[in-house]
SEKEPA-905887 format. One record per residue (C-alpha): x, y, z; residue in three letters. Coordinates in steps of 0.05 Angstrom, whole numbers, padded with zeros to 5 digits. Example, Ala and Ser with C-alpha at 12.3 -4.5 7.8 and 13.67 -1.06 7.14 Angstrom:
BEGIN
<pt <00246 -00090 00156> "ALA"> <pt <00273 -00021 00143> "SER"> 
# end
This chain:
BEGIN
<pt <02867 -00950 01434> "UNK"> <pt <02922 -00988 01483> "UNK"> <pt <02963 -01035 01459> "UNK"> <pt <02924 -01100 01495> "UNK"> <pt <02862 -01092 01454> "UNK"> <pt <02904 -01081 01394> "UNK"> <pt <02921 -01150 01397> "UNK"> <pt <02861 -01180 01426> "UNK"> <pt <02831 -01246 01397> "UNK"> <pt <02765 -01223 01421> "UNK"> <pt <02770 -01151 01378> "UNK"> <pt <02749 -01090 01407> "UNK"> <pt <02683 -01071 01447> "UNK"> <pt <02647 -01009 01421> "UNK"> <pt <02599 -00967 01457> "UNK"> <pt <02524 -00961 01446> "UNK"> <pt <02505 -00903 01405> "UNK"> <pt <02458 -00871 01452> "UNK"> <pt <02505 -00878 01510> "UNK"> <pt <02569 -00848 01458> "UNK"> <pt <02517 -00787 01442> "UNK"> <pt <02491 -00774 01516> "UNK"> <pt <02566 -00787 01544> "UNK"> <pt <02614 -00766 01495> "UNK"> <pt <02682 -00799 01511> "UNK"> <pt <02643 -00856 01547> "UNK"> <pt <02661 -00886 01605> "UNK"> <pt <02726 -00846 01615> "UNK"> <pt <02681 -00773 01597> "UNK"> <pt <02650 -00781 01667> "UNK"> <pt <02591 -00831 01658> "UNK"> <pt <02605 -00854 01721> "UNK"> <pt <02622 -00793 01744> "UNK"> <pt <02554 -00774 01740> "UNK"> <pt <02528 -00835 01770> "UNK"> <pt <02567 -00824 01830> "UNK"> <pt <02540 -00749 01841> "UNK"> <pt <02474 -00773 01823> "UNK"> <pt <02479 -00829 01874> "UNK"> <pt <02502 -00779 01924> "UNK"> <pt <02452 -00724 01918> "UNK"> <pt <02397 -00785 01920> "UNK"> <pt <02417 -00809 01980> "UNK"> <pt <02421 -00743 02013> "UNK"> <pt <02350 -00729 01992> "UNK"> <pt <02329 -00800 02016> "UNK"> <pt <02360 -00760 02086> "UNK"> <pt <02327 -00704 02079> "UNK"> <pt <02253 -00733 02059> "UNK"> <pt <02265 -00795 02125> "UNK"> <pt <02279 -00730 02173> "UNK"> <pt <02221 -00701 02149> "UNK"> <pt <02174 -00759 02170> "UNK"> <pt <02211 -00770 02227> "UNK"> <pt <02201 -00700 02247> "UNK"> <pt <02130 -00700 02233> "UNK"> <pt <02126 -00767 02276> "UNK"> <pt <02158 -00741 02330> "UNK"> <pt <02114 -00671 02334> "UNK"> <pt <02053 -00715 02339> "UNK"> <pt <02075 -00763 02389> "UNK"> <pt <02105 -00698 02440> "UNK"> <pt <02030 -00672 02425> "UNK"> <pt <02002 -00730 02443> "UNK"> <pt <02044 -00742 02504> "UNK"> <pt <01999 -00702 02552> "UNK"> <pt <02023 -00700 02616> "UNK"> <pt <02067 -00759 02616> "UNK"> <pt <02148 -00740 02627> "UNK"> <pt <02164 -00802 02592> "UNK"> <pt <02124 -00803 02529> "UNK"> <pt <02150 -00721 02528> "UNK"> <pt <02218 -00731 02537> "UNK"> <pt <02219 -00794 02485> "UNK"> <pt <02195 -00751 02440> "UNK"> <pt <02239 -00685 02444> "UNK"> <pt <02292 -00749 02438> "UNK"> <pt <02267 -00762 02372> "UNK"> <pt <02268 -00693 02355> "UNK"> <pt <02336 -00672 02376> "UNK"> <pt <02364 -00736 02346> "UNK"> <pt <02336 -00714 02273> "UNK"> <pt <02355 -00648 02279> "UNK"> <pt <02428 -00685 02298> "UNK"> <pt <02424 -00719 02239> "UNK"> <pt <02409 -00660 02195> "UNK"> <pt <02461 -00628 02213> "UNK"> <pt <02505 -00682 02204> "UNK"> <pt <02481 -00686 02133> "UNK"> <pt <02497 -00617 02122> "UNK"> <pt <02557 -00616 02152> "UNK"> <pt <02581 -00671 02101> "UNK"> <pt <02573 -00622 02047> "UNK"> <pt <02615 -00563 02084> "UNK"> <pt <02669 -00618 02102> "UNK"> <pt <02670 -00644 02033> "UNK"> <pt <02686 -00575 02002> "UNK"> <pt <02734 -00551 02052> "UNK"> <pt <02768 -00624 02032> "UNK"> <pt <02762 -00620 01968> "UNK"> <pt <02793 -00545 01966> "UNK"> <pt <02837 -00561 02015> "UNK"> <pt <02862 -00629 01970> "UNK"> <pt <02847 -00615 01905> "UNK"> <pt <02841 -00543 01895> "UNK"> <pt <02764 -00545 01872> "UNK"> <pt <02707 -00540 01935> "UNK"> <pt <02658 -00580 01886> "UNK"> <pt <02709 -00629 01867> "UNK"> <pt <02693 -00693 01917> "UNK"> <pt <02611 -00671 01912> "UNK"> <pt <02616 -00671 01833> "UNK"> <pt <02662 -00722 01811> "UNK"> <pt <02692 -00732 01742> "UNK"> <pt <02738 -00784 01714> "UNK"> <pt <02791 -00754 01676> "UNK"> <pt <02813 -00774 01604> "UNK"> <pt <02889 -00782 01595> "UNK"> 
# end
């Protein structure tokens, strides 16, 4: 315990028990640690699951297109921009490693982040 809660008038703040038994150490054992890598494969599957409808979207409307150049190449737009974006998305996790090796000497270091205790 630091020395400014020692001699707080307010006392010291302890944590809940189930968050102390699912997070040992609490806050500074990598609770949020785990929200951020949580957060981060979340919104990479929110990516994946939006290029997927996308995709499908854009199949239909080239079949539908017909004959018409326009409506055609609108569509192989759409396509080629998702499959842009995908690879965008998994270029983020290649970058991210060769950063994090790179910076920190651990490839999963920036994709699985931990707070460390002092």
């Amino acid at each position: 315990m630091n020395k400014l809660a020692e001699n707080s008038p307010f006392g010291s703040i302890n944590l809940p028990e189930t968050i102390e038994n699912k997070y040992p150490g609490g806050v500074e054992g990598g609770a949020i640690g785990i929200f951020l890598n949580w957060t981060i494969k979340a919104l990479i599957i929110g990516a994946g699951v939006y290029a997927l409808f996308n995709l499908v979207l854009a199949g239909y409307a080239f079949m539908s297109a017909g004959d018409d150049p326009k409506k055609m190449a609108g569509a192989w737009a759409k396509i080629w921009q998702t499959l842009l974006g995908l690879a965008f998305a998994a270029g983020a996790f290649v970058l991210a490693a060769i950063f994090g090796q790179l910076i920190f000497g651990d490839p999963t270091f920036i994709l699985n982040p931990t707070i460390p205790t002092p």
